[in-house]
Residue frames as a rotation matrix with the C-alpha (Angstrom) as fourth column:
UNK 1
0.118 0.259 0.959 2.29
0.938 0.289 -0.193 -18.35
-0.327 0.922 -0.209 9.13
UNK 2
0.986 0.149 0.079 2.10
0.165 -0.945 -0.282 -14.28
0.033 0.291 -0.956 9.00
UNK 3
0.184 -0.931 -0.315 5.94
-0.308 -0.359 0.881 -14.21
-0.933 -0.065 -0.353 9.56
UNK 4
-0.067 -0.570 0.819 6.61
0.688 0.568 0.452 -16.71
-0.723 0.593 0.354 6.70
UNK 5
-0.373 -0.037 0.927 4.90
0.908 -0.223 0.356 -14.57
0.193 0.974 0.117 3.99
UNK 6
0.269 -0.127 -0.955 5.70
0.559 -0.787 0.262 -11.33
-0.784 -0.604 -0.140 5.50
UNK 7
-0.519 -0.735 -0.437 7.87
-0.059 -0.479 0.876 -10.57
-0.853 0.481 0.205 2.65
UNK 8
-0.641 0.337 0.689 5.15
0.760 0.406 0.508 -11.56
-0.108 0.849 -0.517 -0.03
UNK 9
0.167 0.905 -0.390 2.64
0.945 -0.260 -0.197 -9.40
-0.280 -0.336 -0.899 1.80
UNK 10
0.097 -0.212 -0.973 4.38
0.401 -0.886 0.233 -5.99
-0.911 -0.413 -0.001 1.40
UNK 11
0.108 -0.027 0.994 4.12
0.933 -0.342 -0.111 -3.27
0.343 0.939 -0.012 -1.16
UNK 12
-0.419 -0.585 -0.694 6.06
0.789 -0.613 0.041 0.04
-0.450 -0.530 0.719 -1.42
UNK 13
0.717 0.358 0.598 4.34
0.680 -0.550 -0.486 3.56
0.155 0.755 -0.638 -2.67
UNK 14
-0.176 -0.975 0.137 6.22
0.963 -0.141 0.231 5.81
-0.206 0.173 0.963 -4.16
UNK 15
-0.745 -0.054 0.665 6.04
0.365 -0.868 0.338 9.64
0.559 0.494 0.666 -4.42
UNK 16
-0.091 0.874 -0.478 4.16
0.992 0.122 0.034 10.24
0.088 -0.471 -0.878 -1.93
UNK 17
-0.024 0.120 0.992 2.84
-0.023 -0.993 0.120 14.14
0.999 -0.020 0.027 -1.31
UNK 18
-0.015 -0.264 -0.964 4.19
0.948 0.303 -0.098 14.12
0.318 -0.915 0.246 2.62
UNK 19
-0.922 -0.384 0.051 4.75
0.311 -0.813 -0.492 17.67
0.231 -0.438 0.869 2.49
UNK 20
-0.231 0.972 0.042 0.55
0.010 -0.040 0.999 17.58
0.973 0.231 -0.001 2.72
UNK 21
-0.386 -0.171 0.907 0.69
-0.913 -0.072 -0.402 16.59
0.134 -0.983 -0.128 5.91
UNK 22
0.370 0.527 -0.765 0.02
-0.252 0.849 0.464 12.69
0.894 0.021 0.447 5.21
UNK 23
-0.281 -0.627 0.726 0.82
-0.960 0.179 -0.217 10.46
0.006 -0.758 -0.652 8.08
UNK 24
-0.983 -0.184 0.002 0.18
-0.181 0.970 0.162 6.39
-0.032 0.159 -0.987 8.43
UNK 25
-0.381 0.924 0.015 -3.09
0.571 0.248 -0.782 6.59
-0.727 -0.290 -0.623 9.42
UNK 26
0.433 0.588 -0.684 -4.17
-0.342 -0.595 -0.728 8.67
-0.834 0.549 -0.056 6.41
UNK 27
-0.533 -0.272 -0.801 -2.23
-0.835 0.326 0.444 6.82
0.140 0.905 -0.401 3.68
UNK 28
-0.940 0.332 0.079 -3.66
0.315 0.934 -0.169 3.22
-0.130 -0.134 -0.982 5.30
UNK 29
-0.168 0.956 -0.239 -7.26
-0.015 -0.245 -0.969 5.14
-0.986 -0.159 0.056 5.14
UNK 30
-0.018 -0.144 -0.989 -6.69
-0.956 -0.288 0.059 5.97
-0.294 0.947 -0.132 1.15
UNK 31
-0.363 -0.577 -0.732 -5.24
-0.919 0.091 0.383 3.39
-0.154 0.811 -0.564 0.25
UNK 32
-0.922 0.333 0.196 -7.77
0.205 0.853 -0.480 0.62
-0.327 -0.403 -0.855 2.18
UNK 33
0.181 0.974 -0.136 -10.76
-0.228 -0.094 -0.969 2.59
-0.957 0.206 0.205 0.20
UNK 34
-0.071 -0.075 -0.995 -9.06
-0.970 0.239 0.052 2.38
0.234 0.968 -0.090 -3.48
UNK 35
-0.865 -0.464 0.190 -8.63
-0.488 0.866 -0.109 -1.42
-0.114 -0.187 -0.976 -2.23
UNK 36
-0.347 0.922 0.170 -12.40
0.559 0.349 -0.752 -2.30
-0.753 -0.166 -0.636 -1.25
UNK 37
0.344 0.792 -0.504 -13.91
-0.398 -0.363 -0.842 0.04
-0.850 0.491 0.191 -4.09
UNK 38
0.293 -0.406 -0.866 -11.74
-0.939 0.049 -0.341 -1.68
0.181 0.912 -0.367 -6.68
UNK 39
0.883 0.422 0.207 -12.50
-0.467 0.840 0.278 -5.11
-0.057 -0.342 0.938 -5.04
UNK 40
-0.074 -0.997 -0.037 -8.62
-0.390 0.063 -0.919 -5.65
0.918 -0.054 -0.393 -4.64
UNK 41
-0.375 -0.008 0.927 -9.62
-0.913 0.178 -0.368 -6.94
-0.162 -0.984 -0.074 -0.78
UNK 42
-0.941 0.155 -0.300 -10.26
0.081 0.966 0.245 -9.99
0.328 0.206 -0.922 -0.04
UNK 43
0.086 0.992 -0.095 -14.39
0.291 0.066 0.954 -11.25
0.953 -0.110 -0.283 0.61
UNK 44
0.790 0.359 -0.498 -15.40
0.442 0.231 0.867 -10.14
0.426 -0.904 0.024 3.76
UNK 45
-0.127 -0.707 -0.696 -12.05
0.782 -0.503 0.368 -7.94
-0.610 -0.498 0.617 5.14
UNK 46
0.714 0.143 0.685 -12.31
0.492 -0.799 -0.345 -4.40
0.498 0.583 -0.642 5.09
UNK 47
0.779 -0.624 -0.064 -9.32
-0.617 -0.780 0.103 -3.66
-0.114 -0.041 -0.993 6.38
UNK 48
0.862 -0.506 -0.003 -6.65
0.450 0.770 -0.453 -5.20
0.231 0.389 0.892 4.30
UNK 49
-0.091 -0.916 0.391 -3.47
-0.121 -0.379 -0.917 -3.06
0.988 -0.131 -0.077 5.74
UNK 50
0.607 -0.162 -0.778 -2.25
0.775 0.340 0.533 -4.17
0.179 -0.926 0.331 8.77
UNK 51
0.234 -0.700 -0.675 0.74
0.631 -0.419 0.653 -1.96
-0.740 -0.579 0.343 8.97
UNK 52
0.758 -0.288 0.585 2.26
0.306 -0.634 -0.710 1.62
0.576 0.717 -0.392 7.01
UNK 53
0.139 -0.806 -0.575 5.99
0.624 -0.380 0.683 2.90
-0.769 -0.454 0.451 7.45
UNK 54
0.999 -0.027 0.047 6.81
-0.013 -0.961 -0.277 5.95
0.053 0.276 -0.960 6.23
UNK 55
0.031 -0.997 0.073 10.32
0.954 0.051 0.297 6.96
-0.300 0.061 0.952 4.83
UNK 56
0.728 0.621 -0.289 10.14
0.583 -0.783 -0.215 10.32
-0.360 -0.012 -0.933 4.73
UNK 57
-0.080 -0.832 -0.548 13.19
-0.230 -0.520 0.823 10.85
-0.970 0.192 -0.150 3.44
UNK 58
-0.983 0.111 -0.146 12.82
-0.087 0.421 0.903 9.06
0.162 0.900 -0.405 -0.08
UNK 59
-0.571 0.805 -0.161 8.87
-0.618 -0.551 -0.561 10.02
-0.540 -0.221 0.812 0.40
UNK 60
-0.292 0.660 -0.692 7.54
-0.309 0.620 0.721 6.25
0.905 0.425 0.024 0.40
UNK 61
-0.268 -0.622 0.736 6.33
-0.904 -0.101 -0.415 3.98
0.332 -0.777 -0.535 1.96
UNK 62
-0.963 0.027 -0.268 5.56
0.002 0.996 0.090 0.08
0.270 0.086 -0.959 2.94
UNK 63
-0.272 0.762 0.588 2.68
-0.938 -0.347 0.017 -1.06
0.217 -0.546 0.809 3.34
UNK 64
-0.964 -0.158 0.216 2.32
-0.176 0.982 -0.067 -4.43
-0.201 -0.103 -0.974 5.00
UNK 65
-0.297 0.891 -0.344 -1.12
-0.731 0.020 0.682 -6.35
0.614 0.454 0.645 3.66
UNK 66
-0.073 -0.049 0.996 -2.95
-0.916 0.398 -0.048 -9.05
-0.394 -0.916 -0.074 5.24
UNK 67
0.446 -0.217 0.868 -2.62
0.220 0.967 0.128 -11.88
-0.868 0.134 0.479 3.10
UNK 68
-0.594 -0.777 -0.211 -0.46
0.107 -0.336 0.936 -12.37
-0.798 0.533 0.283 -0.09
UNK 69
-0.507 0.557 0.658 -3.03
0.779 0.623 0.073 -12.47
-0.369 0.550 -0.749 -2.36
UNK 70
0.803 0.563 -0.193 -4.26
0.569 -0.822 -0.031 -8.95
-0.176 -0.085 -0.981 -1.76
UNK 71
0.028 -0.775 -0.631 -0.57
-0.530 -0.547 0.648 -7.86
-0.848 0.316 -0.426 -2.95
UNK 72
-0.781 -0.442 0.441 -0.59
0.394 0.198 0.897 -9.45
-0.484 0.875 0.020 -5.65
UNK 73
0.429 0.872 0.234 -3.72
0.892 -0.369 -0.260 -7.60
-0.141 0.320 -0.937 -6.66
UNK 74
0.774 0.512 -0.373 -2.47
0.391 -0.850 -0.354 -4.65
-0.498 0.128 -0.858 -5.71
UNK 75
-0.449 -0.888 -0.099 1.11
0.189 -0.202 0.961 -4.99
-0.873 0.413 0.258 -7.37
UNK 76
-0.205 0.250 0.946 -0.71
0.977 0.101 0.185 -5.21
-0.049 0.963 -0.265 -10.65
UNK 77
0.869 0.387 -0.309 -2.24
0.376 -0.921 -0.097 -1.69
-0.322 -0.032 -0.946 -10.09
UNK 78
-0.126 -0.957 0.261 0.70
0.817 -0.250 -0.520 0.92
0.563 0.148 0.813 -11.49
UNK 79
-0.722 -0.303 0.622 -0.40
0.078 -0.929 -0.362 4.03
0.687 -0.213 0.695 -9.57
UNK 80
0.059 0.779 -0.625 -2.80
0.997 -0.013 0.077 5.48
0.052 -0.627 -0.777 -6.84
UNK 81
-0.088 -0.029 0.996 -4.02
0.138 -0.990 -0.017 9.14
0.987 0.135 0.091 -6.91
UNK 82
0.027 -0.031 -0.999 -3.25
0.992 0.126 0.023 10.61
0.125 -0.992 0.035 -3.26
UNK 83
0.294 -0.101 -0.950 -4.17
-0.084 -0.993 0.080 14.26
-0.952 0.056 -0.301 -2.79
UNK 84
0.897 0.045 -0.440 -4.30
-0.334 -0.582 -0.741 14.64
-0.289 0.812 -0.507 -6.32
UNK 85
0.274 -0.956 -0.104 -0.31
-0.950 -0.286 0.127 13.12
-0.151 0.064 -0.986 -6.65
UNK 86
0.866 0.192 -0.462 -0.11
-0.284 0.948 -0.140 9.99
0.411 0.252 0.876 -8.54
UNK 87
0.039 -0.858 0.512 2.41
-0.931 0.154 0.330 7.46
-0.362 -0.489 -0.793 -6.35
UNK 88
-0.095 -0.154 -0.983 3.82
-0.529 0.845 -0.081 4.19
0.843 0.513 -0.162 -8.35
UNK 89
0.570 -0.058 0.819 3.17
-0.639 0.596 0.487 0.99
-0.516 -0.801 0.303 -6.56
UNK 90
0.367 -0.513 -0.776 5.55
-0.538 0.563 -0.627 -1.64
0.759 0.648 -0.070 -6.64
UNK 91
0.984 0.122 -0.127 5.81
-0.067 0.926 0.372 -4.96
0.162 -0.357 0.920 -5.11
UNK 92
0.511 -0.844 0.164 9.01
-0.699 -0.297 0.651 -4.65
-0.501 -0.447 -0.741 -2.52
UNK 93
-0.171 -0.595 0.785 12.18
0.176 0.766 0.619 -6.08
-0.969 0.244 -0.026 -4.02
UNK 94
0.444 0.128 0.887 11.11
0.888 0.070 -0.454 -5.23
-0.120 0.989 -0.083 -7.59
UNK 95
-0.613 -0.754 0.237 12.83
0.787 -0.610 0.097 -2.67
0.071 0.245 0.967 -9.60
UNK 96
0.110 0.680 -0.724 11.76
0.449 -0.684 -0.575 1.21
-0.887 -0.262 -0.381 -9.58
């Protein structure tokens, strides 16, 4: 079932502030509190990212969720402050 709606599950930030020294495990830490304090998680899971890649070249990156529901929450969001450095979300496959 997680393979099928892999591709539903995933959402891409944009602009990230890498030269900070972010790395997966500090963007999935961010980005799993704005989630649970802005009740964007499902009931009962407090850790709705399963997975973060990094493109460090085009300073984004994926973040895979655990169900599809909890992207479609957070697609709705347009931004997330990171170190001060607003980064657009947007629901992979959609335009930038």
């Amino acid at each position: 079932m997680m393979n099928q709606t892999k591709k539903m599950r995933r959402i891409q930030l944009s602009n990230l502030p890498l030269y900070l020294g972010l790395n997966e495990e500090s963007i999935i830490k961010v980005a799993t509190d704005y989630m649970v304090l802005n009740y964007l998680n499902d009931p009962e899971n407090q850790n709705p990212i399963l997975l973060c890649e990094i493109n460090r070249k085009d300073r984004t990156c994926v973040l895979e969720l655990s169900s599809v529901e909890e992207a479609n929450r957070l697609s709705k969001i347009r931004d997330i402050a990171i170190l001060g450095v607003n980064c657009k979300v947007t629901r992979l496959g959609e335009s930038m």
